[in-house]
C-alpha positions, 0 to 999 in steps of 0.5 A: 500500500505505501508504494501506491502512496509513492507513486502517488506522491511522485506523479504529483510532482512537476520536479522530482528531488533526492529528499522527495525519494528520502521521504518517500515510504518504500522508494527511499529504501532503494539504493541512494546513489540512483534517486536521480532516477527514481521518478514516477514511471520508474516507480510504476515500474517497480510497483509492478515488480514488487506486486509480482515478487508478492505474487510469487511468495504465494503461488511458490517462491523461485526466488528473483530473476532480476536485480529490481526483483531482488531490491524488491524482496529486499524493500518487502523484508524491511516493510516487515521489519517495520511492521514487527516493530510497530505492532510489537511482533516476534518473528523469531531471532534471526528470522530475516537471515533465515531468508536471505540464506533461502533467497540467496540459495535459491539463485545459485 
């Protein structure tokens, strides 16, 4: 939901900045160093990707293909984190290792 408010927000923009894409919810969680090029299509783009990457968890993970797709599960994985905090959640120690090792296993 909050990358549909990214997006959102970036189409309503005439000029994008680097503290537009720092504020952002989800954007922001992409590598910095390319926010010159995190603009409103882009972040359609990746909203695509990231509900596929979702769609996968689902209907049988194979892992990502892709480097958007791994940003993807990466911004996922630290929605979770964000949500484990906010609702006092307990996934369980090392919970995020655990899938990155699966993630990782699976690619090669």
């Amino acid at each position: 939901m909050q990358l549909f408010q990214d997006v959102a927000e970036l189409r309503s923009l005439a000029h994008i900045t680097r503290q537009d894409i720092a504020g952002s919810f989800v954007l922001s969680g992409l590598p910095p160093r390319h926010a010159e090029n995190y603009e409103a299509r882009f972040a359609q783009q990746f909203l695509v990707i990231a509900a596929d990457m979702a769609g996968a968890l689902i209907h049988g993970w194979t892992g990502p293909s892709r480097v958007a797709q791994e940003l993807a599960v990466r911004c996922l994985l630290d929605q979770v984190e964000v949500i484990e905090d906010l609702y006092a959640l307990d996934p369980g120690d090392g919970w995020r290792g655990l899938l990155d090792d699966e993630r990782f296993r699976r690619r090669r």
